[in-house]
C-alpha positions as CSV (number, residue, x, y, z in Angstrom):
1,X,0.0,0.0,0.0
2,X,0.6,3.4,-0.8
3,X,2.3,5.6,2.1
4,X,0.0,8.2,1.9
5,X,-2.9,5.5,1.8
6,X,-1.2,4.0,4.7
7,X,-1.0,7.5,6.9
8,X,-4.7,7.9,5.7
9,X,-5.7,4.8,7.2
10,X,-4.7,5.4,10.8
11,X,-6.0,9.1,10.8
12,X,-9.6,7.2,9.7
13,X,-9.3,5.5,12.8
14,X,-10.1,8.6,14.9
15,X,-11.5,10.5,12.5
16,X,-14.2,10.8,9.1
17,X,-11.6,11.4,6.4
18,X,-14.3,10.5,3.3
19,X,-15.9,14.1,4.3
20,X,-13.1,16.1,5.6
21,X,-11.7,19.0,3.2
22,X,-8.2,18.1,1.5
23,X,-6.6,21.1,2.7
24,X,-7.5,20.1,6.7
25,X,-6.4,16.2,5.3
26,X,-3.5,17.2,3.7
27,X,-2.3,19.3,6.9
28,X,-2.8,16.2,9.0
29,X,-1.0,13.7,7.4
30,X,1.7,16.1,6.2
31,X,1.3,15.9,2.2
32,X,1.7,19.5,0.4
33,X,-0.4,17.6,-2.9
34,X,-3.8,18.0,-2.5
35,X,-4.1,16.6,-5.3
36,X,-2.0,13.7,-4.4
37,X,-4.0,13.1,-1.2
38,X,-7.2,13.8,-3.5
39,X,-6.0,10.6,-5.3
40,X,-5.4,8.4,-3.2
41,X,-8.2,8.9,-0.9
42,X,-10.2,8.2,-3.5
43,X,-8.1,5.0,-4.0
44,X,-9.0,3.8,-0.8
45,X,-12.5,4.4,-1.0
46,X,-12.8,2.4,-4.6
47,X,-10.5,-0.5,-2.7
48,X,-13.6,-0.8,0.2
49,X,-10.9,0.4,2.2
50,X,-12.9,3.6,3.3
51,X,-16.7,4.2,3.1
52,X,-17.8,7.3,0.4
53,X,-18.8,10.3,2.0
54,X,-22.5,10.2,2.5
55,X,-24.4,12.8,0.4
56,X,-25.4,15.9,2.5
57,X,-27.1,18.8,2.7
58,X,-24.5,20.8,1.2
59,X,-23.8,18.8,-2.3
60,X,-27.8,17.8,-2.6
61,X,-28.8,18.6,-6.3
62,X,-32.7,19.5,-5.8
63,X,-34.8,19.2,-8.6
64,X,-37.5,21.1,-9.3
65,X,-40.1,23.0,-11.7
66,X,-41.2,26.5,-11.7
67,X,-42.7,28.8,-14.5
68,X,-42.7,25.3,-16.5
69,X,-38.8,25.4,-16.9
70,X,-36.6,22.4,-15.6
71,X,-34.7,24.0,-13.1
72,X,-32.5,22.4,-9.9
73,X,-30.8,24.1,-6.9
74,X,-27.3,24.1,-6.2
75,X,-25.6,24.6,-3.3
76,X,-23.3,27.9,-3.2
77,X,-20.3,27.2,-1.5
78,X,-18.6,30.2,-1.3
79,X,-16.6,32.3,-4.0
80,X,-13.9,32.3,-6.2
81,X,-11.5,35.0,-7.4
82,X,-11.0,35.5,-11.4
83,X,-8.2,37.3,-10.7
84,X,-4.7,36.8,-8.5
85,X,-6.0,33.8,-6.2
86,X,-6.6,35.5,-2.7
87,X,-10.0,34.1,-0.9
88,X,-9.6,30.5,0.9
89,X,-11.9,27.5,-0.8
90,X,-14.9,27.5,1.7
91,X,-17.6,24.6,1.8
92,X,-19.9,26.6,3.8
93,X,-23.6,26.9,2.1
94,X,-25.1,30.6,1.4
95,X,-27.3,29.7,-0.2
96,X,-29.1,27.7,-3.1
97,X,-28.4,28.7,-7.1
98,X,-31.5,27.8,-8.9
99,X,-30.5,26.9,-12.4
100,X,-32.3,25.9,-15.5
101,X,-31.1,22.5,-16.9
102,X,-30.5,24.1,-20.4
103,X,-27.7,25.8,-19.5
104,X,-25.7,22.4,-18.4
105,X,-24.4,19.5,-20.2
106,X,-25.9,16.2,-20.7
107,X,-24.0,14.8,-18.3
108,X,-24.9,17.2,-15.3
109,X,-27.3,14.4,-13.6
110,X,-24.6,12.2,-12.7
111,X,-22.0,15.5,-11.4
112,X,-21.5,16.5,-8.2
113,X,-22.9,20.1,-8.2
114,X,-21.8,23.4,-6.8
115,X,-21.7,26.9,-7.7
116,X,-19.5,30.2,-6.3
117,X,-20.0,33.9,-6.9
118,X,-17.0,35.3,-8.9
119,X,-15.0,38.1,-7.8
120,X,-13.1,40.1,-10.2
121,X,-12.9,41.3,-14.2
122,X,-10.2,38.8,-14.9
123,X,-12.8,36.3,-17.1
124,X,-15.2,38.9,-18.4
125,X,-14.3,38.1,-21.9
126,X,-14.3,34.2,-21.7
127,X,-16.9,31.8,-23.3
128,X,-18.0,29.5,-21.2
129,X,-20.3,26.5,-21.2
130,X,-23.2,25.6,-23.8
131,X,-24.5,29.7,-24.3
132,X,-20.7,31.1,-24.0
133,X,-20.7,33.5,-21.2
134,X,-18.8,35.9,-20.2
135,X,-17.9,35.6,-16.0
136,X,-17.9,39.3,-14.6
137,X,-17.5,40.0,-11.1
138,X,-20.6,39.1,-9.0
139,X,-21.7,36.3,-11.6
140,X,-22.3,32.9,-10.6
141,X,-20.3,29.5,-12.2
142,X,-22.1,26.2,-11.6
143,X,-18.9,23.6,-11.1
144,X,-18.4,19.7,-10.8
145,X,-16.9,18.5,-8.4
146,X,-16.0,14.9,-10.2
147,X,-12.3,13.6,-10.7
148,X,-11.3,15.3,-13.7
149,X,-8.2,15.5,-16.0
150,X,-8.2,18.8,-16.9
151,X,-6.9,19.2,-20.3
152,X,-6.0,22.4,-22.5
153,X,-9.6,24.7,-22.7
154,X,-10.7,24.1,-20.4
155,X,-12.3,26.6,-17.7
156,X,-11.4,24.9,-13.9
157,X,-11.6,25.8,-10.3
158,X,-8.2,25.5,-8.7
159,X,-7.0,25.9,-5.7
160,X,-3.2,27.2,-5.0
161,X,-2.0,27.2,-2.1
162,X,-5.8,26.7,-0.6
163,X,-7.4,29.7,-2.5
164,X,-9.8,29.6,-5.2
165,X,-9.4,30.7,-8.5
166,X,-11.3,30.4,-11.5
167,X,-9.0,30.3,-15.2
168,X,-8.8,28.6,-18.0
169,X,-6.6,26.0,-18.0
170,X,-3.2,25.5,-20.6
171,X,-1.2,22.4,-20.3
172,X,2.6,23.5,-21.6
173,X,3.9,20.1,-21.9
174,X,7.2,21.7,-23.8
175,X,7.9,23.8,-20.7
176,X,6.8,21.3,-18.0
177,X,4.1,23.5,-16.5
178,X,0.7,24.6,-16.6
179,X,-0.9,27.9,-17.2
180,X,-3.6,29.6,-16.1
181,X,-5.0,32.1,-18.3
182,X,-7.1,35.2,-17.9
183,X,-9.8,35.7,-20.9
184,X,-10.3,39.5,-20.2
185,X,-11.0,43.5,-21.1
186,X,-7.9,44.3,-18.8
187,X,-4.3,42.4,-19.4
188,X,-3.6,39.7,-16.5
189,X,-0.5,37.7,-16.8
190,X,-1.2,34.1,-16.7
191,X,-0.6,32.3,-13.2
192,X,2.5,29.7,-14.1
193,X,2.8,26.7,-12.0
194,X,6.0,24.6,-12.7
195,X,5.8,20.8,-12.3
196,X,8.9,21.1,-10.0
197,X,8.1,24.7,-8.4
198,X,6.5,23.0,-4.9
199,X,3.4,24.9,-5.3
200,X,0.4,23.4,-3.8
201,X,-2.1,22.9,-7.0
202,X,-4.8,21.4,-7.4
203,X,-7.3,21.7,-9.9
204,X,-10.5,21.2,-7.7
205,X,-13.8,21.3,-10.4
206,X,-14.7,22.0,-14.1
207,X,-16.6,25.1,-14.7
208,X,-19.8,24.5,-16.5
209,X,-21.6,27.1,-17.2
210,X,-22.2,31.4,-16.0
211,X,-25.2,32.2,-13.9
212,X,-26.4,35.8,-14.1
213,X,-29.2,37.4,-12.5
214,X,-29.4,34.3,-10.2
215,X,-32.7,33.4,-8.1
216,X,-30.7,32.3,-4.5
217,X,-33.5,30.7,-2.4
């Protein structure tokens, strides 16, 4: 077994890891990857070796209809910058997003659901999701929250260094690094993390789709 599976192990003993949020997990058992302990907690939990977090008030997807459109409410967990990344990842719910199925992929039934206000100009020229929407500042992004590879194009929430960010994501092979680019009116360098740097990266969620106007019940 993995070491980091094994140091997961004994903290399960005392405590529920399935549910706990990888930056207080990877503090515990002293990994800087949050993506690494991402991994292999998930590892564990595909092995039997751990049970799957039980689905709770906070990642429910409620489905409902109103003025005869299709719409279900999200959870909002929070926000994310979409410029430099400088407000901590926060699972605590505001609120619920309500959100008309249109707007998502086919695939959204089977996601794991949540959205966050975006704070900044940084993205206010992207194209995002099926209708290709800008994000300004005070928007809404619906994310989810499923393992993901996130390859070049695509729009992701990180987090670096436990702060959220939202950017589209460039995989520089060549250079050994990723990018993370601004799509904006004002000129943002692009946040460079190097594969060897020691920056603690992960990239948490894919960003579905822009919300504006949103109906928060």
């Amino acid at each position: 077994m993995h070491a980091i599976q094994e140091k997961l192990i004994q903290l399960s003993k005392e405590n529920d890891i399935s549910s706990m949020k990888l930056a207080d997990l990877a503090r515990l058992v002293n990994i800087k990857s949050l993506q690494q302990v991402k991994h292999h907690r998930e590892q564990l939990i595909k092995k039997g070796l751990l049970s799957a977090p039980t689905q709770s008030k906070a990642t429910k997807v409620l489905k409902g209809i109103l003025n005869n459109a299709d719409l279900i409410s999200i959870p909002v967990l929070g926000a994310a910058n979409a410029g430099p990344a400088s407000i901590y990842a926060d699972g605590t719910v505001s609120g619920y997003l309500r959100v008309s199925t249109s707007k998502l992929p086919g695939t959204y039934k089977t996601g794991k659901l949540f959205a966050l206000k975006v704070i900044g100009d940084s993205m206010n020229s992207a194209s995002i999701g099926i209708d290709r929407q800008k994000a300004n500042n005070n928007d809404y992004v619906v994310a989810d929250a499923r393992t993901f590879v996130p390859k070049t194009g695509d729009y992701v929430l990180s987090l670096i260094e436990g702060l959220a960010n939202i950017k589209k994501f460039v995989d520089d092979k060549e250079n050994r690094q990723i990018a993370l680019v601004s799509e904006s009116t004002q000129d943002y360098p692009p946040i460079i993390i190097g594969e060897d740097d020691g920056t603690d990266y992960l990239a948490q969620a894919k960003v579905l789709c822009v919300v504006k106007s949103p109906s928060l019940v």
